[in-house]
DRENFI-184261 format. One record per residue: residue in one letter; x, y, z of N, C-alpha, C in turn. Coordinates in steps of 0.02 Angstrom, whole numbers, plus 50000, padded with zeros to 5 digits. Each point is the difference from the previous one (the first is absolute). Example, Ala and Ser with C-alpha at 12.3 -4.5 7.8 and 13.67 -1.06 7.14 Angstrom:
{'a' {50660 49716 50390} {49955 50059 50000} {50045 50060 50000}}
{'s' {49982 50053 49964} {50042 50059 50003} {49961 50055 50037}}
This chain:
{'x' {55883 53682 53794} {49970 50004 50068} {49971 50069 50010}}
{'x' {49938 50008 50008} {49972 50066 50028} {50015 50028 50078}}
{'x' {50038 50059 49991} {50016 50049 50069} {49920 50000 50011}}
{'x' {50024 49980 50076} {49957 50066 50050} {49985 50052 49976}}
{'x' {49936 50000 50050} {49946 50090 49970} {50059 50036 50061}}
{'x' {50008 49981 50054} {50011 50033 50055} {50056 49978 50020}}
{'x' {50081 50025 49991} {50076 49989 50016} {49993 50009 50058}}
{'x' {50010 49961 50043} {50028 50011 50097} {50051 49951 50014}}
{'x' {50035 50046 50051} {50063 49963 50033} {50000 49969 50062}}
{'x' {50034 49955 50009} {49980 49948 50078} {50037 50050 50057}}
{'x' {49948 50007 50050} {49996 50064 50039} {50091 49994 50015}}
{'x' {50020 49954 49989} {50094 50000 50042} {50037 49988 49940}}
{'x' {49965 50054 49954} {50071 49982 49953} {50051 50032 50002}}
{'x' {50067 49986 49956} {50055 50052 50034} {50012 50064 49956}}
{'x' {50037 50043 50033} {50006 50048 49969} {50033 49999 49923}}
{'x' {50050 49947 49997} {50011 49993 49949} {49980 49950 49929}}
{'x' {49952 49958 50041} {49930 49986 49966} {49966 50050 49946}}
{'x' {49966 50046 50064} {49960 50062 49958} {50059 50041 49945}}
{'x' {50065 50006 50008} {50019 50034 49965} {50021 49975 49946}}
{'x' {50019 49904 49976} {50019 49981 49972} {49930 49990 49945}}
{'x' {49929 49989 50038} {49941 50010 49963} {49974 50065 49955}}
{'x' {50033 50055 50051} {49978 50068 49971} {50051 50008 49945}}
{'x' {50060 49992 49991} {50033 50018 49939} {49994 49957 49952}}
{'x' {49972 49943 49993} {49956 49958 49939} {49921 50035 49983}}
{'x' {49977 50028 50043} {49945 50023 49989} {50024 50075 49956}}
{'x' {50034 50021 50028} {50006 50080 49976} {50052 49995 49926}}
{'x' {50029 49944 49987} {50009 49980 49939} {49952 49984 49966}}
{'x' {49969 49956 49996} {49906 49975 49979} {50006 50078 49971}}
{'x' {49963 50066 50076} {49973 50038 49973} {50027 50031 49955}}
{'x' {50033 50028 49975} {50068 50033 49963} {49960 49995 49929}}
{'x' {49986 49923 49978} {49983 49990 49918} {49921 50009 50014}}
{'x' {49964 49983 50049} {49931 49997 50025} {49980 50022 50055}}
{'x' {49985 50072 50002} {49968 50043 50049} {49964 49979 50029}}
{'x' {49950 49966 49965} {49922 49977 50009} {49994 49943 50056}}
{'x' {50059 49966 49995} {49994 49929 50008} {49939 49995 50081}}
{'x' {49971 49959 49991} {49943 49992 50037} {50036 49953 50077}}
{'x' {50043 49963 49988} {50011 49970 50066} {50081 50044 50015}}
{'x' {50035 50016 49965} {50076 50023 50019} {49986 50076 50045}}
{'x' {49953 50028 49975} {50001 50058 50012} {49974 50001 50088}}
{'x' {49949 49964 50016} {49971 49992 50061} {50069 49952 50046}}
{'x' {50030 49953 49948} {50039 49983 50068} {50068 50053 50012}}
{'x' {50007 50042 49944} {50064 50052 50031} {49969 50028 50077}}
{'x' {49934 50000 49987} {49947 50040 50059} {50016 49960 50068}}
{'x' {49973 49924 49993} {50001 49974 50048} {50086 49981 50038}}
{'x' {50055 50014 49944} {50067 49975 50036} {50021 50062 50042}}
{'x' {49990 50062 49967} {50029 50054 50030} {49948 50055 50040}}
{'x' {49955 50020 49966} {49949 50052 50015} {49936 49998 50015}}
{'x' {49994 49956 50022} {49923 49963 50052} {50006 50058 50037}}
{'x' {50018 50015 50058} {50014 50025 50062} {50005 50061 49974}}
{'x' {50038 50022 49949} {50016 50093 49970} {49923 50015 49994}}
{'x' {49955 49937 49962} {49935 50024 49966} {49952 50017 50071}}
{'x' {50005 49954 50015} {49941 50005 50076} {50010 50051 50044}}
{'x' {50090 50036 50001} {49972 50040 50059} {49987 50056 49964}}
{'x' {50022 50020 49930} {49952 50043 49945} {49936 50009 50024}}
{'x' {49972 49947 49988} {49942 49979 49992} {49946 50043 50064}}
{'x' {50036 49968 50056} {49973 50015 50053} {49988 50096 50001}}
{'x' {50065 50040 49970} {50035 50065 50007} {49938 50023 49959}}
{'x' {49984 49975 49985} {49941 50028 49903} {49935 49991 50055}}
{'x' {49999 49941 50028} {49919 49976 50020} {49993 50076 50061}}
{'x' {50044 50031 50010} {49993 50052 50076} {50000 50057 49967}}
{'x' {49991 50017 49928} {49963 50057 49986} {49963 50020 49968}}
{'x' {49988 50025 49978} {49912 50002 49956} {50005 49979 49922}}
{'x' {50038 50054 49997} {50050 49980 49909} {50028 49927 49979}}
{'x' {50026 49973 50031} {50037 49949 50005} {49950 49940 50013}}
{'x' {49955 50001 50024} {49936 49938 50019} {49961 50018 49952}}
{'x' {49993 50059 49948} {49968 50006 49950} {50027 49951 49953}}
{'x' {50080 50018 50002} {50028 49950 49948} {49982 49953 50002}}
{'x' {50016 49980 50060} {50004 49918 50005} {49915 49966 49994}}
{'x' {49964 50026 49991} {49917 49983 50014} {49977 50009 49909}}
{'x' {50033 50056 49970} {49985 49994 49930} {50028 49975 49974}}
{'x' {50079 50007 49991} {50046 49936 49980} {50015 50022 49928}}
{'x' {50010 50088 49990} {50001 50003 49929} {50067 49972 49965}}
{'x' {50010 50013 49937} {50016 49947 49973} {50042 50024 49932}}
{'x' {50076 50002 49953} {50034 50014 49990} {50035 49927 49929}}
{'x' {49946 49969 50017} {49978 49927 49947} {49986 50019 49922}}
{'x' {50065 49965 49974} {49980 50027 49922} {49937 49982 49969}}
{'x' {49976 49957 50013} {49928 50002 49976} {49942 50032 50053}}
{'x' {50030 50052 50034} {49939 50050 50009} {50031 50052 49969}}
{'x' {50045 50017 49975} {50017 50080 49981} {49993 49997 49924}}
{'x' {49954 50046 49988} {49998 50017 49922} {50044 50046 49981}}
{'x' {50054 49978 49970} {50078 50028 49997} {49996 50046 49918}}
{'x' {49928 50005 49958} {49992 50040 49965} {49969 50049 50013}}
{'x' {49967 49995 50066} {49960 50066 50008} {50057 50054 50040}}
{'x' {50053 49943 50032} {50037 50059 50029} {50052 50012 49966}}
{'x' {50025 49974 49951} {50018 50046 49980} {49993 50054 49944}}
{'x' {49942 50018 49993} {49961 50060 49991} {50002 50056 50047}}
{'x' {50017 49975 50054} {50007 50053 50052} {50060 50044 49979}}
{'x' {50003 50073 50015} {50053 50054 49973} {50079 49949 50035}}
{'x' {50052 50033 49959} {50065 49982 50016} {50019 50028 50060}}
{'x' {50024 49969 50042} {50029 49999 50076} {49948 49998 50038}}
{'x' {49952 49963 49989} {49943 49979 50047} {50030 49925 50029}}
{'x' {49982 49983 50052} {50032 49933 50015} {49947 49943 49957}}
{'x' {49943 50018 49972} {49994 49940 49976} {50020 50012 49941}}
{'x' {50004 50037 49950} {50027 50014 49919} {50092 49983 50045}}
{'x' {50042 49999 50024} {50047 49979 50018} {50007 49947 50010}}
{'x' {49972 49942 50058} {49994 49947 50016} {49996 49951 49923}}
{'x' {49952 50022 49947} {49986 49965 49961} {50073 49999 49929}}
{'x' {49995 50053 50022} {50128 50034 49957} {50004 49951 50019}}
{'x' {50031 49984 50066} {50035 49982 50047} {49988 49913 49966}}
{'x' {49950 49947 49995} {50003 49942 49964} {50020 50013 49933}}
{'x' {49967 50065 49959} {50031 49994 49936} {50053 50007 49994}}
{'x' {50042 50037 50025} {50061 50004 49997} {50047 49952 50014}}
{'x' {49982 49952 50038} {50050 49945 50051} {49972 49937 49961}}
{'x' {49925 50004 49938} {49988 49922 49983} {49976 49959 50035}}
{'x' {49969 50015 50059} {49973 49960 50040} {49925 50012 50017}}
{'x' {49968 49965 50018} {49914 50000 50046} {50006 49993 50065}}
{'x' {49932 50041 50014} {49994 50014 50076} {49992 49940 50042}}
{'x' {50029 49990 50053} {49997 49939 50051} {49921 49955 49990}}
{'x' {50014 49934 50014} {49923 49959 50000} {50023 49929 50033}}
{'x' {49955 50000 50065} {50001 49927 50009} {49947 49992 50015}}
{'x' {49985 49921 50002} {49899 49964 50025} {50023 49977 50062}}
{'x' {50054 50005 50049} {50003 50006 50070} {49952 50014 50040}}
{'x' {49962 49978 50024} {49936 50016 50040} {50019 50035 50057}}
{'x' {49963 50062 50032} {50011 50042 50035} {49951 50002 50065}}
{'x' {50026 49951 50034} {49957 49996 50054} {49994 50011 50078}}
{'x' {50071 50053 49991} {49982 50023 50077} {50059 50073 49973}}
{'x' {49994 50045 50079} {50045 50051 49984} {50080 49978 49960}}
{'x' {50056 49992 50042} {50030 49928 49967} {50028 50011 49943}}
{'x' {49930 49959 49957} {50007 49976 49942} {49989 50067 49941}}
{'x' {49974 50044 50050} {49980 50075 49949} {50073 50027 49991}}
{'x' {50006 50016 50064} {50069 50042 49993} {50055 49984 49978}}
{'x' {49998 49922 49990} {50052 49950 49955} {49998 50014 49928}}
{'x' {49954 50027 49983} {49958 49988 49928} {50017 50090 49977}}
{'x' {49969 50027 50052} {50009 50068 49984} {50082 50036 50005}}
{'x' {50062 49973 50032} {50045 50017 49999} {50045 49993 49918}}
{'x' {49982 49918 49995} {50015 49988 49919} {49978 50014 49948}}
{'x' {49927 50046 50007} {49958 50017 49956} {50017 50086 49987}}
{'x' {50020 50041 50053} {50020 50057 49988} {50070 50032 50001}}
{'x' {50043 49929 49983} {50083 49999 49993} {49995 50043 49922}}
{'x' {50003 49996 49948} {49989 50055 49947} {49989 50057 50023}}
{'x' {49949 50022 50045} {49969 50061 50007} {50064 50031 50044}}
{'x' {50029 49969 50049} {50051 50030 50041} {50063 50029 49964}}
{'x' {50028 49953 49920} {50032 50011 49960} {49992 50077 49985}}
{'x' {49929 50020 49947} {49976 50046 49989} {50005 50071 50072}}
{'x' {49972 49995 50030} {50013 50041 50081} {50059 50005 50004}}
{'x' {50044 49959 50010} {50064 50008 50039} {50063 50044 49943}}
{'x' {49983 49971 49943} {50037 50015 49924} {50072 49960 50000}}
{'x' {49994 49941 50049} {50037 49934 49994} {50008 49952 49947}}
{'x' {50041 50017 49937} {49989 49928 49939} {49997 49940 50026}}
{'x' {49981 50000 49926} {49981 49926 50010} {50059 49937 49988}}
{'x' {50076 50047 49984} {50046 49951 49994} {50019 49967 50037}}
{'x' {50049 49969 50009} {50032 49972 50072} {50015 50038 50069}}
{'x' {50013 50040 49988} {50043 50075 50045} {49953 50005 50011}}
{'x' {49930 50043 49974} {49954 50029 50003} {49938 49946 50081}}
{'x' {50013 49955 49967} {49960 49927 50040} {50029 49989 50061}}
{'x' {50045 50013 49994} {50025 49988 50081} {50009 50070 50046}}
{'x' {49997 50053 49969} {49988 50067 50038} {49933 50013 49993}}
{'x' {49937 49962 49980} {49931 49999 50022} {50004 49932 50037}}
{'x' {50033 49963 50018} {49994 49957 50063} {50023 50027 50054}}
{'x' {50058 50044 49991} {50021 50018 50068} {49946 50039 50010}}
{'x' {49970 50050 49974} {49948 50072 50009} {49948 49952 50028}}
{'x' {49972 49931 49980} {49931 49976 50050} {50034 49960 50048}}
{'x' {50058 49970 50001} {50008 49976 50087} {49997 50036 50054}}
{'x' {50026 50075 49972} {49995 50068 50034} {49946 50011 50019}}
{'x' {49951 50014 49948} {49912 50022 50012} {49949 49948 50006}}
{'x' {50027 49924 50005} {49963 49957 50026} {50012 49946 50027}}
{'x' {50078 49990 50018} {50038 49956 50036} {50017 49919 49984}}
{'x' {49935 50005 49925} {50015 49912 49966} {50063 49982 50002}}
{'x' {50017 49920 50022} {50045 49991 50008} {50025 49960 49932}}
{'x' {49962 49970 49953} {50007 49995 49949} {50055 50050 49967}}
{'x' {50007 50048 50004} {50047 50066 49958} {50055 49986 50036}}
{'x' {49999 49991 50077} {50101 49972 50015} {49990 49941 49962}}
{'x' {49992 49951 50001} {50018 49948 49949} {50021 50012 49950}}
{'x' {49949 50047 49945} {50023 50018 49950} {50063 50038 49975}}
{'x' {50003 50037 50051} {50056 50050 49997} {50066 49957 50030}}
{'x' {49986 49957 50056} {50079 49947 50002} {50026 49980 49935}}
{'x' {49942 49977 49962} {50014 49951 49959} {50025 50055 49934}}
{'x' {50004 50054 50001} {50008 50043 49956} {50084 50038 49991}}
{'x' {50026 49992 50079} {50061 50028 49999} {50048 49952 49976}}
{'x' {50013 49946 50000} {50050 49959 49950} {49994 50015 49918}}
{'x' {49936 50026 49992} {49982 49994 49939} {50026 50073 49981}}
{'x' {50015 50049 50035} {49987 50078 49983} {50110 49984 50016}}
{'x' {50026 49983 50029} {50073 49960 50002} {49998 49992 49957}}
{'x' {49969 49936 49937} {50027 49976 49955} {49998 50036 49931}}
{'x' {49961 50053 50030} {49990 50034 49901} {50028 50058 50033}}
{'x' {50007 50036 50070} {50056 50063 49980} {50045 50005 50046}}
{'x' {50011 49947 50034} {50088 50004 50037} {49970 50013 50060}}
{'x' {50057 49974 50045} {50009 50037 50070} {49996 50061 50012}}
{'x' {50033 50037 49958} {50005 50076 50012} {49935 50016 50003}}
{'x' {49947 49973 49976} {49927 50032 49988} {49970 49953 50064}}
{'x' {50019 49984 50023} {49951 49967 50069} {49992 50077 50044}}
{'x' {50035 50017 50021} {49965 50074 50050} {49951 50043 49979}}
{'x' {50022 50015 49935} {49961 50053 49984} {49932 49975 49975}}
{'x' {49991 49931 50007} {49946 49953 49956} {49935 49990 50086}}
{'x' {50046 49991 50055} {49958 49982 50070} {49999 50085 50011}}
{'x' {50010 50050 49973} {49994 50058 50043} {49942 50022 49958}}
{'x' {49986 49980 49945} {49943 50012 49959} {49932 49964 50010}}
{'x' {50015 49946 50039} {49956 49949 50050} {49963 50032 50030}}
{'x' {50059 50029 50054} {49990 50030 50070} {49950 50052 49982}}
{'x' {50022 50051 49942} {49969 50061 49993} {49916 49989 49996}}
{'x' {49979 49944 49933} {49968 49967 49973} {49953 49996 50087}}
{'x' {50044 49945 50026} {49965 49974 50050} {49950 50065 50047}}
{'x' {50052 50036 50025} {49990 50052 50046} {49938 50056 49962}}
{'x' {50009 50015 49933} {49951 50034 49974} {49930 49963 50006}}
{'x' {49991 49926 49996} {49930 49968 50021} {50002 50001 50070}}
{'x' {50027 49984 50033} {49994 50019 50068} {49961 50095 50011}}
{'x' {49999 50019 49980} {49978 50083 49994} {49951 50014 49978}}
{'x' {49980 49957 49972} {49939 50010 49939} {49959 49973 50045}}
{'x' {49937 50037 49963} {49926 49947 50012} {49999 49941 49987}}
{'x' {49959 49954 50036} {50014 49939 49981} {49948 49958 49950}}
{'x' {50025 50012 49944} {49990 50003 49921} {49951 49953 49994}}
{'x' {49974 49948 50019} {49971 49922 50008} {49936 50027 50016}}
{'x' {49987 50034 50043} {49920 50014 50009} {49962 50058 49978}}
{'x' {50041 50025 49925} {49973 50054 49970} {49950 49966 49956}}
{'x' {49945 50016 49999} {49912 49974 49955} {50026 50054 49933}}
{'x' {50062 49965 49964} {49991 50031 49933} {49959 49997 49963}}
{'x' {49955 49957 49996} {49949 49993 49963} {49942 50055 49987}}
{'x' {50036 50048 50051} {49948 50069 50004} {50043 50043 49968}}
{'x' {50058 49992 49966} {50047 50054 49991} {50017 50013 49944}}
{'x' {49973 49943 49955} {50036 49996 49913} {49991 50077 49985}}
{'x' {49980 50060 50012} {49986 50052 49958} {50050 50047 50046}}
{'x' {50034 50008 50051} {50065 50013 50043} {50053 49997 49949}}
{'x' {50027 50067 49988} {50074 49975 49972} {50043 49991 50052}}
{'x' {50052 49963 49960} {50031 49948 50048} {50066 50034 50058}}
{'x' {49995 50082 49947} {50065 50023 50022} {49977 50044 50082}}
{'x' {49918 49995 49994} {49975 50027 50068} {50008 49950 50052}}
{'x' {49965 49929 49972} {50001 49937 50060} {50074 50002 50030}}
{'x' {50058 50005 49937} {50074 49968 50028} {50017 50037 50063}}
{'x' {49985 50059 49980} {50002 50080 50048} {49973 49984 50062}}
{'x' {49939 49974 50022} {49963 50002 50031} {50008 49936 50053}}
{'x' {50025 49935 49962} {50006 49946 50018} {50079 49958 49999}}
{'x' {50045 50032 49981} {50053 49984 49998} {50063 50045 50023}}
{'x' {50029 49988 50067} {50057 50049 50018} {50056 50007 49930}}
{'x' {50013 50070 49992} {50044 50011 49943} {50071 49920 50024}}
{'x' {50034 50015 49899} {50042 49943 50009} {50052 50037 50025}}
């Protein structure tokens, strides 16, 4: 059976509807980043409403309606990931391009059609999740993944990242004990509260920056950890 181009929910669904949908979806994503319908409905169960009043916050200043009107773009098949990394070491794009070699992976890609603000900032939040890795100096392990979720619920309030992070503390219980639950949510908190401080990382036009080393942007754009 072919999915829908376009995942939507019946305007009265319940809360635990969307959440029982969003944690099948955010499983999906896990093996498949890309996925063309999972990824838009994590959008539509939880962060419709996070995106739009974004949206609106971007359209009321000059910078921000630039974004959203050019719509640049963070799509592995626009980045020529040999030319940057030619760029000198600790440049964010000779980094960014480490940053897949090192972890074995390729840069985000979906054929999700992008047709209103919305659907950009949906596109562009999952598209510059790597880059925040790199910025923040958050691994990419488990630990690492959920103290760059707390750092963007902080600096951009997705509600997607409490989900993630609920669903993370039984799991952070089962591999290191009770005793490690405090000191595991105070590393949250920190996590959290340091994106809360920061610039808000989502409407930086890196695409102007690959030749920036990275240790100036973090400086510049990220409250110390």
């Amino acid at each position: 059976m072919n999915q829908p181009a376009f995942p939507t929910l019946p305007p009265n669904a319940s809360f635990v509807t969307r959440v029982r949908l969003s944690l099948h979806a955010l499983k999906v994503l896990t093996d498949d980043p890309g996925n063309t319908y999972y990824g838009p409905l994590v959008n539509a169960c939880l962060d419709g409403d996070t995106y739009a009043k974004l949206a609106r916050t971007w359209r009321a200043s000059d910078d921000g309606r630039q974004m959203l009107d050019e719509r640049p773009t963070l799509q592995g098949r626009e980045l020529d990931l040999d030319a940057l990394e030619q760029l000198p070491a600790g440049t964010l794009g000779h980094e960014f391009v480490r940053y897949f070699r090192d972890n074995g992976i390729q840069p985000f890609e979906t054929t999700f059609p992008v047709e209103n603000d919305v659907d950009y900032l949906s596109k562009r939040y999952r598209e510059t999740h790597d880059l925040f890795h790199v910025l923040t100096g958050y691994g990419t392990d488990e630990h690492g993944e959920m103290l760059l979720q707390a750092f963007v619920l902080g600096n951009l309030g997705v509600r997607q990242a409490v989900l993630i992070l609920a669903y993370s503390v039984p799991r952070r219980v089962k591999v290191a004990g009770w005793k490690d639950l405090v000191p595991y949510l105070g590393r949250l908190r920190a996590a959290y509260r340091r994106g809360r401080r920061s610039r808000e990382l989502l409407s930086v036009n890196y695409e102007k920056l690959w030749s920036t080393p990275v240790a100036s942007l973090s400086r510049l754009l990220c409250a110390p950890a």
